[in-house]
N, C-alpha and C positions, 0 to 999 in steps of 0.2 A: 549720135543724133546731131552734132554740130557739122560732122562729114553731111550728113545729111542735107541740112539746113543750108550749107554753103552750097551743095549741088541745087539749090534750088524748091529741095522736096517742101512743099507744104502740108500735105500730113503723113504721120505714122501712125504704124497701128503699133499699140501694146500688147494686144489679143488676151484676153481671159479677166473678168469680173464674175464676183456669183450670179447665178443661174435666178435673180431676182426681178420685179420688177424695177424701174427708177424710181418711183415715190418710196420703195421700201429700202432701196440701194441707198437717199437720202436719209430715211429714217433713222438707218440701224447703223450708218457706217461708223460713228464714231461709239458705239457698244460693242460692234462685233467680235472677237477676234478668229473666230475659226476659218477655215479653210482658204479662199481668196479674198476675203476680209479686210486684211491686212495691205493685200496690193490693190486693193481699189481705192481704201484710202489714202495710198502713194499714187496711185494716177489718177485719183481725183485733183489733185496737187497741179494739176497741168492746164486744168480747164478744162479738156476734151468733153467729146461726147462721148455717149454710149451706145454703138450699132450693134445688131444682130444678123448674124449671120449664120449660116449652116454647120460652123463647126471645121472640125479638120480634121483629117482621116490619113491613114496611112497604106502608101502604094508601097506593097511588098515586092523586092526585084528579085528576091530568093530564099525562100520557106524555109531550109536551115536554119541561118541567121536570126530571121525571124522569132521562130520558134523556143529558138535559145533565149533570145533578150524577151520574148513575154512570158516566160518560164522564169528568167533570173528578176523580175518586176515582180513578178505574183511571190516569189519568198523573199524578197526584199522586204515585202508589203506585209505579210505573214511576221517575219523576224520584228520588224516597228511595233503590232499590235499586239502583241507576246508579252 
C-alpha cells in the first residue's frame, strides 16, 4: 500500500465485506465474528467506503486444471466441516 501511495494511487480496493446492508455492517460489526466479520472490522480501521459491485468471477484458460483445483476446494471444504 505505501508502493502504492508513493505512485500516486488514491484509492484501493480491499474487496470483500459481508453480503449486508451498511446500517447493519454498522450495527453488528463489533458482535460479529463469523465469516467476513472479522475483516470488515479491520478495513473499517481505514475509513474507506463500502461499494458494490458485481463480484468476481473466474476465466478458465484450461478445464483440466480447473477441474482439479475446484474438486481439491470442495474436499478441503468437506475435510473443515467433518
Amino acid at each position: 500500500m505505501k508502493i502504492c501511495k508513493e505512485a500516486g494511487c488514491t484509492e484501493y480496493d480491499l474487496w470483500g465485506v459481508p453480503d449486508e446492508e451498511e446500517s447493519v455492517l454498522e450495527e453488528q460489526f463489533q458482535n460479529r465474528h463469523d465469516r467476513l466479520w472479522p475483516v470488515y472490522r479491520f478495513k473499517r480501521g481505514f475509513g474507506g467506503e463500502v461499494r458494490r459491485t458485481m463480484g468476481s468471477f473466474d476465466y478458465v484458460y484450461s478445464q483440466l486444471p480447473y477441474k482439479a483445483m475446484k474438486f481439491a476446494e470442495a474436499e478441503r471444504k468437506k475435510r473443515a466441516h467433518s
